[in-house]
MARDRENLUM-547118 format. One record per residue: residue number from 1; residue in three letters; x, y, z of N, C-alpha, C, O in turn. Coordinates in steps of 0.001 Angstrom, whole numbers, always signed. Each point is the difference from the previous one (the first is absolute). Layout:
REM residues N
tipa,ronu,n.east,n.north,n.up,ca.east,ca.north,ca.up,c.east,c.north,c.up,o.east,o.north,o.up
NUM,ALA,X,Y,Z,X,Y,Z,X,Y,Z,X,Y,Z
...
END
This chain:
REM residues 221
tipa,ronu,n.east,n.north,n.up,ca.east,ca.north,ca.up,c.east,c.north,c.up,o.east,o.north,o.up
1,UNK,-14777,+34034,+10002,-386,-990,-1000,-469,-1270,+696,+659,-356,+977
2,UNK,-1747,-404,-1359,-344,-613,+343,+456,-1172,-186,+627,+475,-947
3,UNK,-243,-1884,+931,+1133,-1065,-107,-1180,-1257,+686,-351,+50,+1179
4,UNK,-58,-936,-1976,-422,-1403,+549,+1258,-848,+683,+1029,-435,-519
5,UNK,-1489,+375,+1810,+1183,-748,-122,+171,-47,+2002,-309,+950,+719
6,UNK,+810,-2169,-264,-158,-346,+1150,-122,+922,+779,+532,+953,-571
7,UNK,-1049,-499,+1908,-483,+773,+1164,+1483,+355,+297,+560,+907,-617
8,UNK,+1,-1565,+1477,+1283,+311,+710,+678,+493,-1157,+188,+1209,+134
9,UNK,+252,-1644,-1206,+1038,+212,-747,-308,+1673,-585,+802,+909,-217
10,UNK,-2375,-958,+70,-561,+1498,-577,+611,+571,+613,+855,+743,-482
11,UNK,-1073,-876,+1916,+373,+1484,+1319,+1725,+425,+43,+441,+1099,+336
12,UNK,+449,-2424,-819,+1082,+182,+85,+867,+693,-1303,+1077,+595,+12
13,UNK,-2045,-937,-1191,+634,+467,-924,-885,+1252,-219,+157,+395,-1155
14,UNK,-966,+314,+1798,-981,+969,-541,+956,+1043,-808,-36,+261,-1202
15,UNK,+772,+183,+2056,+1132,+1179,-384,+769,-195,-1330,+147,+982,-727
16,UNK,+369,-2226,+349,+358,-702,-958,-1066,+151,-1473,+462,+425,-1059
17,UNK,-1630,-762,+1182,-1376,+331,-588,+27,+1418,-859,-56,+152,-1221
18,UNK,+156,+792,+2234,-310,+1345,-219,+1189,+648,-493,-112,+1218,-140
19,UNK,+1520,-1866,-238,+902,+567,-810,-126,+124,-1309,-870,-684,-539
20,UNK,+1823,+1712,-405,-517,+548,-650,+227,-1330,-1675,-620,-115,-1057
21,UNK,+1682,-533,+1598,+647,-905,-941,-1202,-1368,-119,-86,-778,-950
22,UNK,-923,+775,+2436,-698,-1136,-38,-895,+277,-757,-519,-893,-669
23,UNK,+43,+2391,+560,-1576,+567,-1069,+1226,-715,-1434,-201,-1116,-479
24,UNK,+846,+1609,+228,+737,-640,-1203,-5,-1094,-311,+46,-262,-1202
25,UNK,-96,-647,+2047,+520,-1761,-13,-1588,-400,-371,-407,-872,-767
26,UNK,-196,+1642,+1433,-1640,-231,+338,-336,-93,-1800,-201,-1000,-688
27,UNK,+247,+2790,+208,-625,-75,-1274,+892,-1065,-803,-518,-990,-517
28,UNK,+1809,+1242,+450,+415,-1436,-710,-530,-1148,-237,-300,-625,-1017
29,UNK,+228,+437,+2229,-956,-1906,-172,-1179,+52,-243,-496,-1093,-272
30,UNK,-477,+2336,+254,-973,-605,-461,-484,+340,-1339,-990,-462,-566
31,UNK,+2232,+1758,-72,-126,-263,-1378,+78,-1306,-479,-919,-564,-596
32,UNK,+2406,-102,+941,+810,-1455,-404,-1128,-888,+333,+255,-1174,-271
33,UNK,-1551,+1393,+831,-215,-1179,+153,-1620,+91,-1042,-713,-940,-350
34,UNK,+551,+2357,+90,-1049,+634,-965,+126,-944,-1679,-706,-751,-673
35,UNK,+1977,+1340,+610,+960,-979,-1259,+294,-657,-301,-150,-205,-1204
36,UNK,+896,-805,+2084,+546,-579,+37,-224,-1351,+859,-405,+126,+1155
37,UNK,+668,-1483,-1705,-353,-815,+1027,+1294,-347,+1287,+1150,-373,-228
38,UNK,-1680,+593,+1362,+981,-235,+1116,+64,-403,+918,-1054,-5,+636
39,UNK,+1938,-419,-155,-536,-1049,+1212,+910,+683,+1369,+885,+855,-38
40,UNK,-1343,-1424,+969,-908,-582,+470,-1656,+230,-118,-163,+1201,+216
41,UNK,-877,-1705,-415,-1101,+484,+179,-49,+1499,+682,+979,+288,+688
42,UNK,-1934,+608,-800,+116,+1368,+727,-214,-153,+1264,+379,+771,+882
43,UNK,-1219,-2135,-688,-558,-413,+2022,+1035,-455,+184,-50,-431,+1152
44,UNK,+1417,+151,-1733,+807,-531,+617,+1517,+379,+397,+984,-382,+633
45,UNK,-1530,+1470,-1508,+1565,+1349,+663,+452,-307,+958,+1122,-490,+125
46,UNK,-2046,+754,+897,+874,-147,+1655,-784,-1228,+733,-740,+127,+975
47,UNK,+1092,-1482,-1726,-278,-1134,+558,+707,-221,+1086,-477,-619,+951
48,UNK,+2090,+1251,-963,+823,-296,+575,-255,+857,+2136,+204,-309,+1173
49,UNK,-512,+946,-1651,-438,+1277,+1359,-1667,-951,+248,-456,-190,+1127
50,UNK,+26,-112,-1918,-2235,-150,+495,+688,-1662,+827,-367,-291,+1138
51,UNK,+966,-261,-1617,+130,-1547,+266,+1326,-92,+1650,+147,-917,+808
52,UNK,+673,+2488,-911,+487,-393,+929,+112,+985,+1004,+1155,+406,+127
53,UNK,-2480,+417,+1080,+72,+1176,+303,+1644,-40,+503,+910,-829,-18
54,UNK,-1124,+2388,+523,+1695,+566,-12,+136,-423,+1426,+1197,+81,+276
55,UNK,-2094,-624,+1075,+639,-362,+1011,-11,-1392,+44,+235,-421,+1133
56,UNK,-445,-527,-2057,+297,-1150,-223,+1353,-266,-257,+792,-812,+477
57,UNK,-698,+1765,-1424,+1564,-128,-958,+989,-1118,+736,-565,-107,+1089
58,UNK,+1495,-621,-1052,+1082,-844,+220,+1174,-56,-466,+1104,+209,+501
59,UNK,-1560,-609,-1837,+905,-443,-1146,-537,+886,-1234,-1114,+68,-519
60,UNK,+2751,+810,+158,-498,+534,-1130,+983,-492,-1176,+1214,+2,+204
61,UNK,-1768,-441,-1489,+664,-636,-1165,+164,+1353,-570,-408,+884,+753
62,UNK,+942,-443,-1990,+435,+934,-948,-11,-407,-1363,+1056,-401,-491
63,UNK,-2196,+448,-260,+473,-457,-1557,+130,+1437,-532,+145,+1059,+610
64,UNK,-236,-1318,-1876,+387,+843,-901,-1156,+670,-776,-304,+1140,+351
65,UNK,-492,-1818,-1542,-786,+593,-757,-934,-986,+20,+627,-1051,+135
66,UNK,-2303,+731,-225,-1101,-918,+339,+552,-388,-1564,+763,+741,-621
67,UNK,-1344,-2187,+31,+318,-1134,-895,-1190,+899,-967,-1030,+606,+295
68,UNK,+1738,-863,-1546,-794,+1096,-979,-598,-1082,-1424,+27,+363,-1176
69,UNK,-531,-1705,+1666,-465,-764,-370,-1418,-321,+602,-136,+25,+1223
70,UNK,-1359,-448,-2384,-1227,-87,+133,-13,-954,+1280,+660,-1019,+203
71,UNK,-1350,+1480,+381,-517,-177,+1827,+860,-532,+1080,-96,-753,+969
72,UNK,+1229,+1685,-1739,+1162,-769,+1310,+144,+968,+1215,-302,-220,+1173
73,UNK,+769,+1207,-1664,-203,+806,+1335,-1017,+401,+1173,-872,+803,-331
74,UNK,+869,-1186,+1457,-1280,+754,+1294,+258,+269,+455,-413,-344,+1107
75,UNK,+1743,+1615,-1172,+3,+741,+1158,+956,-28,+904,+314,+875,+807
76,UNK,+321,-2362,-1052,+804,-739,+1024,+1614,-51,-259,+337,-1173,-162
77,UNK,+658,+1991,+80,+1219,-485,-551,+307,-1570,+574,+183,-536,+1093
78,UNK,-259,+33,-2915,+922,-1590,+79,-1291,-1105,-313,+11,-1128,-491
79,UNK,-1381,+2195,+1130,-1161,-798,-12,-595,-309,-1083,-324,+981,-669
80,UNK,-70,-2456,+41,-1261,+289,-1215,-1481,-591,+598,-335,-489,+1079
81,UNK,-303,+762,-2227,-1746,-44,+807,-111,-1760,-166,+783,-824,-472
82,UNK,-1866,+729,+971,-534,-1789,-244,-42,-555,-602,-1104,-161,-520
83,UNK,+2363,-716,-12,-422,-921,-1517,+1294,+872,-1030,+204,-236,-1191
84,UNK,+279,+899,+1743,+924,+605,-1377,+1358,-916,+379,+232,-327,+1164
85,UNK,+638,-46,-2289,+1129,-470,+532,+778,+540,+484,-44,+1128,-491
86,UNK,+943,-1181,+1320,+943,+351,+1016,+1130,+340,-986,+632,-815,-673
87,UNK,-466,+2257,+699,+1187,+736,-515,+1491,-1168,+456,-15,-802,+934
88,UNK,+1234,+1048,-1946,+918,-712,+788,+758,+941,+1499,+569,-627,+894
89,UNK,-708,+2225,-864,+836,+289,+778,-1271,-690,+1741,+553,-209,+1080
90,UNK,-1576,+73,-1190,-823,-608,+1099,+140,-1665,-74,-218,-719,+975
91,UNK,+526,+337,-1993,+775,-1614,+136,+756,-163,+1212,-53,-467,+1138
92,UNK,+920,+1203,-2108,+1351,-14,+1320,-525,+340,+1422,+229,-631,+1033
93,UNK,-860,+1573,-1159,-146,+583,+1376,-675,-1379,+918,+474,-281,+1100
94,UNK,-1371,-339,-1573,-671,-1335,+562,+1323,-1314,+87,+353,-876,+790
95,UNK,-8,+1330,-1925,+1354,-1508,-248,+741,+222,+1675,+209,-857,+859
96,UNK,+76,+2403,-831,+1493,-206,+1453,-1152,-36,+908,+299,-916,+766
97,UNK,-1952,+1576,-237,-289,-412,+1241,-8,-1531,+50,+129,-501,+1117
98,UNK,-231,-118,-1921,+211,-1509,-147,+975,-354,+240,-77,-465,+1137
99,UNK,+1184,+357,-1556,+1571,-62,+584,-355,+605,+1331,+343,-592,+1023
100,UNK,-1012,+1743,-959,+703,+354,+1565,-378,-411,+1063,+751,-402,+888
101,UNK,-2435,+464,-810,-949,-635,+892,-1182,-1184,-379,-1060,-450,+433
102,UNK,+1934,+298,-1451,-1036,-1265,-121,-1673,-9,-601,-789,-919,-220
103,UNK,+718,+2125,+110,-1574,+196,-861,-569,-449,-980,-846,+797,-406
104,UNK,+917,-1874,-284,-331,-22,-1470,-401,+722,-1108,-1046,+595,+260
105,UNK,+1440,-393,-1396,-855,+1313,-1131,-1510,-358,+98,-645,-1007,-292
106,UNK,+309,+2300,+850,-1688,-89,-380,-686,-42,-799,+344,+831,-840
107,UNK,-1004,-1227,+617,-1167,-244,-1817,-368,+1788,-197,+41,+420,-1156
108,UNK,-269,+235,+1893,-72,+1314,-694,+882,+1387,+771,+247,+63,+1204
109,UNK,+77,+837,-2095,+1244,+1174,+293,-902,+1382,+275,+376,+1164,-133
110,UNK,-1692,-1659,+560,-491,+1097,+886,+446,+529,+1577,-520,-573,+957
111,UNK,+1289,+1446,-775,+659,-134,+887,-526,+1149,+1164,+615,+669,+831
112,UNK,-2123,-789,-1211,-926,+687,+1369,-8,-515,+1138,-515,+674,+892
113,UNK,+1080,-2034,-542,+174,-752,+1115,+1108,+582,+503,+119,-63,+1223
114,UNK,+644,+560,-1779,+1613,+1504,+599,-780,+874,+617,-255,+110,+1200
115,UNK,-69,+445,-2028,-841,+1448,-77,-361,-51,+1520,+525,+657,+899
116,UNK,-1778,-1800,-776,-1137,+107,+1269,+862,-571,+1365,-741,-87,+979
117,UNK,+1800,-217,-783,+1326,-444,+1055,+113,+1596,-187,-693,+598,+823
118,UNK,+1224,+23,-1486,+602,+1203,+450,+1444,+111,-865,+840,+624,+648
119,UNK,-443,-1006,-1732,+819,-116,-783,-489,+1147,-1142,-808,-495,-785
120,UNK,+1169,+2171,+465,-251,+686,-656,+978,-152,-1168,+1224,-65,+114
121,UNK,-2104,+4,-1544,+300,-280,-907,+301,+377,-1357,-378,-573,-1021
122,UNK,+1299,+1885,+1151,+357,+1638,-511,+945,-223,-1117,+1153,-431,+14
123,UNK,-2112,+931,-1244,+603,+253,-656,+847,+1259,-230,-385,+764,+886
124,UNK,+1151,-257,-1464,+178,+1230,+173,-627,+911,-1220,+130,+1224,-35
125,UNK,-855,-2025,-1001,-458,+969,-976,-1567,-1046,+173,+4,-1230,+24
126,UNK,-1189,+2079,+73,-1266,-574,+352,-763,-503,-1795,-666,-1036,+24
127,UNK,+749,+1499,-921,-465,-234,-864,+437,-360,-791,+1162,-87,+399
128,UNK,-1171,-554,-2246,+810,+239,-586,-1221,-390,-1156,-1137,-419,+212
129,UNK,+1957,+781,-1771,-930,+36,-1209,+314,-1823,-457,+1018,-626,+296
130,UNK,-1910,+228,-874,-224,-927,-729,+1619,-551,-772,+652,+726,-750
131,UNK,-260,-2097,+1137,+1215,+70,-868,+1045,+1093,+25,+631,+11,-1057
132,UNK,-279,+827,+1841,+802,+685,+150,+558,+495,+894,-213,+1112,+482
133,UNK,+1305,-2212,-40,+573,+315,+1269,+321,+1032,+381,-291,+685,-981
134,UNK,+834,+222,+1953,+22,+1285,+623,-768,+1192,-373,+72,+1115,+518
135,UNK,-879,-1530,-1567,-774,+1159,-235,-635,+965,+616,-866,+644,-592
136,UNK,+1181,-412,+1795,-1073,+899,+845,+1285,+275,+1281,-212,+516,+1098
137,UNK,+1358,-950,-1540,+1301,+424,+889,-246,+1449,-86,-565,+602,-913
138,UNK,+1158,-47,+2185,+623,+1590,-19,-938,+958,-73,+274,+1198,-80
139,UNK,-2033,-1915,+115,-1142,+867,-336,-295,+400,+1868,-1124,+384,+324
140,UNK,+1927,-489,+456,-334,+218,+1496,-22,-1347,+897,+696,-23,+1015
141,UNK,-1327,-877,-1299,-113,-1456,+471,+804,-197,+1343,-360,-369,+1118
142,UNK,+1494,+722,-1597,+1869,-388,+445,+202,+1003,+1547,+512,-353,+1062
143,UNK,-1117,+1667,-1430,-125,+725,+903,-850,-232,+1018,+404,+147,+1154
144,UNK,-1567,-501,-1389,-946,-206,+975,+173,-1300,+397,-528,-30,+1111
145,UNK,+1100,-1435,-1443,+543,-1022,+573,+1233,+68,+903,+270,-754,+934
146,UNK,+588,+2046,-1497,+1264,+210,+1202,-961,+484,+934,+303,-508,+1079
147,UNK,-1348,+1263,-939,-321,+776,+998,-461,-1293,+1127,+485,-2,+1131
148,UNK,-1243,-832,-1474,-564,-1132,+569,+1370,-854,+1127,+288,-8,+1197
149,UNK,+228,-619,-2475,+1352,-83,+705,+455,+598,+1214,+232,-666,+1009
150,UNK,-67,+2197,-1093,+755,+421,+920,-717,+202,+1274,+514,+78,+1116
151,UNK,-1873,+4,-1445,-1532,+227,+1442,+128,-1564,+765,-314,-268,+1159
152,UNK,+841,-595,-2136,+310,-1261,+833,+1320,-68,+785,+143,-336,+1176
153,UNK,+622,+651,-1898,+1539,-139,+467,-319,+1146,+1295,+316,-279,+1157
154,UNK,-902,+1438,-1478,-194,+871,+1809,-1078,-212,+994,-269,+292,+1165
155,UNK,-92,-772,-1912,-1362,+319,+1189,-142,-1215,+524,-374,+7,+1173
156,UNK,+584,-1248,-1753,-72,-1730,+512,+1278,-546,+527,+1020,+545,-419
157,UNK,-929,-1243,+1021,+1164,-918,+418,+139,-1382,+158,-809,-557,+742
158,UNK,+1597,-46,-1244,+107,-1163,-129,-592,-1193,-989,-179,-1216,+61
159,UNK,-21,+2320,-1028,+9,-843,-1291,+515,-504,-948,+1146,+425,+146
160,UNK,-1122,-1089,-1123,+795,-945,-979,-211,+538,-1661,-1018,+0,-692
161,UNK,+2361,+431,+393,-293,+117,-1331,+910,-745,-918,+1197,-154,+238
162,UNK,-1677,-205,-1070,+421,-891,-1234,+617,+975,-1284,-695,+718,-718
163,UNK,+1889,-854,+645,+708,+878,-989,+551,-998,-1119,+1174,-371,+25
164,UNK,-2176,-96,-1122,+558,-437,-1106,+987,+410,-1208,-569,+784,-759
165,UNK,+1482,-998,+486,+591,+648,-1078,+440,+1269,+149,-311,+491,+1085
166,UNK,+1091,+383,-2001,+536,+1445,+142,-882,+857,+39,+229,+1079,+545
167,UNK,-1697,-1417,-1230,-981,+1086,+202,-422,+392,+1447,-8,+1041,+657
168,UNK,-375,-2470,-435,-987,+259,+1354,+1156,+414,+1514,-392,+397,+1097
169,UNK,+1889,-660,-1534,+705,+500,+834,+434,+959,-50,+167,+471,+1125
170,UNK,+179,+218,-1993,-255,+1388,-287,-1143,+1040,+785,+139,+871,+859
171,UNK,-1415,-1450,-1649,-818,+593,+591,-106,+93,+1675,-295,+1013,+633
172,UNK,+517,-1935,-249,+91,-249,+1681,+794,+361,+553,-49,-402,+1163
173,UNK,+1367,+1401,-1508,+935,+490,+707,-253,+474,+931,+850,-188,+870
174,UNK,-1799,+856,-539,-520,+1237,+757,-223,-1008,+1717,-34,+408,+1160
175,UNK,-54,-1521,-1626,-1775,-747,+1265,+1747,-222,+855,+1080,-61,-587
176,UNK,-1387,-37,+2461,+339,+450,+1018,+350,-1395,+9,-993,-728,-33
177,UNK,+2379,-20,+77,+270,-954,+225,+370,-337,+1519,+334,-1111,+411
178,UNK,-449,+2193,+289,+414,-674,+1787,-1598,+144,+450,-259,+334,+1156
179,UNK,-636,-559,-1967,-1722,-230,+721,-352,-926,-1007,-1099,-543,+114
180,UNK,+1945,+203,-1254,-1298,-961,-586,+695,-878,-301,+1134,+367,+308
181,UNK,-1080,-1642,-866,+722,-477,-885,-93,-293,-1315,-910,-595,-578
182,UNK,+2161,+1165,+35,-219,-119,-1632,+1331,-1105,-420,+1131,-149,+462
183,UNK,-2026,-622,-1748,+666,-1002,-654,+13,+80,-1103,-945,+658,-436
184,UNK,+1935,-1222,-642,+305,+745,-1326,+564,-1056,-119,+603,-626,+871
185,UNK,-876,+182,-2700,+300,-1106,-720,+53,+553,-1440,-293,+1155,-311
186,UNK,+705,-2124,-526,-432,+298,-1140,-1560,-87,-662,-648,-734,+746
187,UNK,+34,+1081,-1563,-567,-333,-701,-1009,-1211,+8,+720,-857,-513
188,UNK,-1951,+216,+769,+49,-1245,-466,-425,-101,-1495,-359,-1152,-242
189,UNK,+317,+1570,-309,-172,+533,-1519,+1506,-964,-1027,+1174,+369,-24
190,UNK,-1744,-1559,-664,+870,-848,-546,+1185,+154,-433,+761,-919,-305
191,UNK,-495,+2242,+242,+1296,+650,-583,+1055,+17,+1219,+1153,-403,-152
192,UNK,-1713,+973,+1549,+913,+169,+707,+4,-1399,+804,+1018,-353,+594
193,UNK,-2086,-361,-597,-115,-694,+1176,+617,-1905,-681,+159,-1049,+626
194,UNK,+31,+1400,-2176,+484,-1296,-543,+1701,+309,-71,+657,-823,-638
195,UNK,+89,+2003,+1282,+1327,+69,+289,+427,+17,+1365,+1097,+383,+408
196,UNK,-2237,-915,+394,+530,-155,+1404,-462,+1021,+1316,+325,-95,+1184
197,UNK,-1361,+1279,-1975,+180,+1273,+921,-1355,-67,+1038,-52,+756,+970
198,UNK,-940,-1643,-1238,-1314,-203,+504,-14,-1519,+908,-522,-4,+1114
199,UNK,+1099,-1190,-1652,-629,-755,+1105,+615,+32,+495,+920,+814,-69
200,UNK,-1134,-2256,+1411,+1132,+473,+1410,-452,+996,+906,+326,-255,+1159
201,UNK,-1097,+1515,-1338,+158,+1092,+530,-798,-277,+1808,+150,+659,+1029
202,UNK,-917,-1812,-1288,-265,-175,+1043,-880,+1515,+779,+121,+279,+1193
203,UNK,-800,+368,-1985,-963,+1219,+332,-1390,-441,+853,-515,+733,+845
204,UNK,+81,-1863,-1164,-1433,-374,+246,+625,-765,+1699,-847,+449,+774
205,UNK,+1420,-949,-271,+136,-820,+1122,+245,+1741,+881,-672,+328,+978
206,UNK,+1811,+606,-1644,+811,+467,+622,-1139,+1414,+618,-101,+521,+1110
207,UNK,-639,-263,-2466,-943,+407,+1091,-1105,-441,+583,-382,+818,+837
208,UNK,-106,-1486,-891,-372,-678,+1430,+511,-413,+1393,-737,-218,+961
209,UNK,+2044,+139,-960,+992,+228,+1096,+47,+1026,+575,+489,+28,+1129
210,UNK,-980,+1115,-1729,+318,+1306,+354,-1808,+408,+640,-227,+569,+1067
211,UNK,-559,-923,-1803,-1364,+57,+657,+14,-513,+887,-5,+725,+995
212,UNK,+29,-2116,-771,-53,-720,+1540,+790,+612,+837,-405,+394,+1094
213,UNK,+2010,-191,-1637,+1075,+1054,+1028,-824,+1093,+814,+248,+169,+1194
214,UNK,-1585,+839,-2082,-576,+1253,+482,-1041,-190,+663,-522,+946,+590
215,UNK,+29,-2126,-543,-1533,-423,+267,-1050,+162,-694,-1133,+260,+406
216,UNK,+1633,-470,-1861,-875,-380,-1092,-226,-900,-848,+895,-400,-745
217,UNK,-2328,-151,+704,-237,-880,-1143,+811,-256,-895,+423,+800,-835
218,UNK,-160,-1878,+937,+993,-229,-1286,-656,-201,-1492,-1217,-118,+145
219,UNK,+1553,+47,-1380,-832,+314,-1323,-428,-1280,-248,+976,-728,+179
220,UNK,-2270,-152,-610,+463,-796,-418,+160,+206,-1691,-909,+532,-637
221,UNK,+2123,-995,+1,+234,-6,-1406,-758,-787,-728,+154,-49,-1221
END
């Protein structure tokens, strides 16, 4: 099957491609998207892989499901496009690099300036329908994002992953903690992060400590 979608990342996931659950995931979305209005844009499925090839990778974030509100989602977990307002769980996320390193909130929550550093920006479900959160859960998505996951956690070393909340730590059980480092917080999503479980976490300084530690660029936030 043929798959648009970054050079390196094609060759690594080819095998992934040609499973039998991905022809499934495949016709799924493009009925859902025949029908139905959904976002991300269809060019923007794998914004997250075109914006950050797979030997760039650094820093990998973990959201959950792309924002199922008119032109918010690109592709980017956490990210919105130019000019849309800034979700609150990406508030926060700007509020603690501010507390942590001093960055100020930026005028826009396009967060392709991650992306192109090398900060991969994975959701674990790539699409979703109009107004309806998880709608496109359990259709394969989940499977082929663990697979990603785990081609990082073996085959790379010394990278950074960001484990928000019970989902995204969950999902990350698998990734090789004596080669990479993984960090886990709550939520920054107003629910968890207005009882204490998100700021503080001090994620944005801490990896960059760990890049410079390897002899890498550090992000700027």
């Amino acid at each position: 099957m043929d798959v648009k979608i970054e050079a390196e990342w094609k060759q690594v996931l080819q095998s992934e491609f040609e499973k039998p659950y991905f022809e499934e995931l495949r016709t799924f979305v493009k009925e859902e998207y025949s029908k139905n209005t959904c976002f991300p844009p269809g060019n923007k499925i794998f914004s997250a892989f075109n914006h950050t090839p797979y030997k760039e990778v650094k820093v990998v974030i973990l959201g959950q499901d792309p924002y199922h509100g008119p032109n918010q989602a690109n592709g980017l977990c956490f990210s919105v496009g130019e000019g849309i307002k800034k979700p609150p769980s990406l508030l926060n996320i700007f509020s603690e690099i501010e507390s942590d390193i001093g960055v100020p909130i930026p005028p826009s929550g396009n967060l392709e300036r991650w992306a192109s550093q090398g900060v991969l920006l994975l959701n674990a479900t790539l699409t979703v329908r109009a107004h309806e959160a998880g709608s496109h859960q359990n259709k394969g998505w989940e499977k082929f994002t663990d697979a990603v996951i785990s081609i990082l956690s073996k085959e790379r070393d010394g990278l950074v992953f960001l484990l928000w909340g019970g989902y995204a730590k969950r999902k990350g059980a698998k990734i090789d903690a004596t080669k990479h480092l993984v960090l886990t917080s709550g939520h920054p999503s107003p629910l968890s992060a207005n009882r204490g479980y998100w700021f503080g976490n001090k994620h944005f300084s801490k990896v960059n400590e760990y890049l410079i530690k390897n002899g890498k660029t550090p992000i700027q936030w």
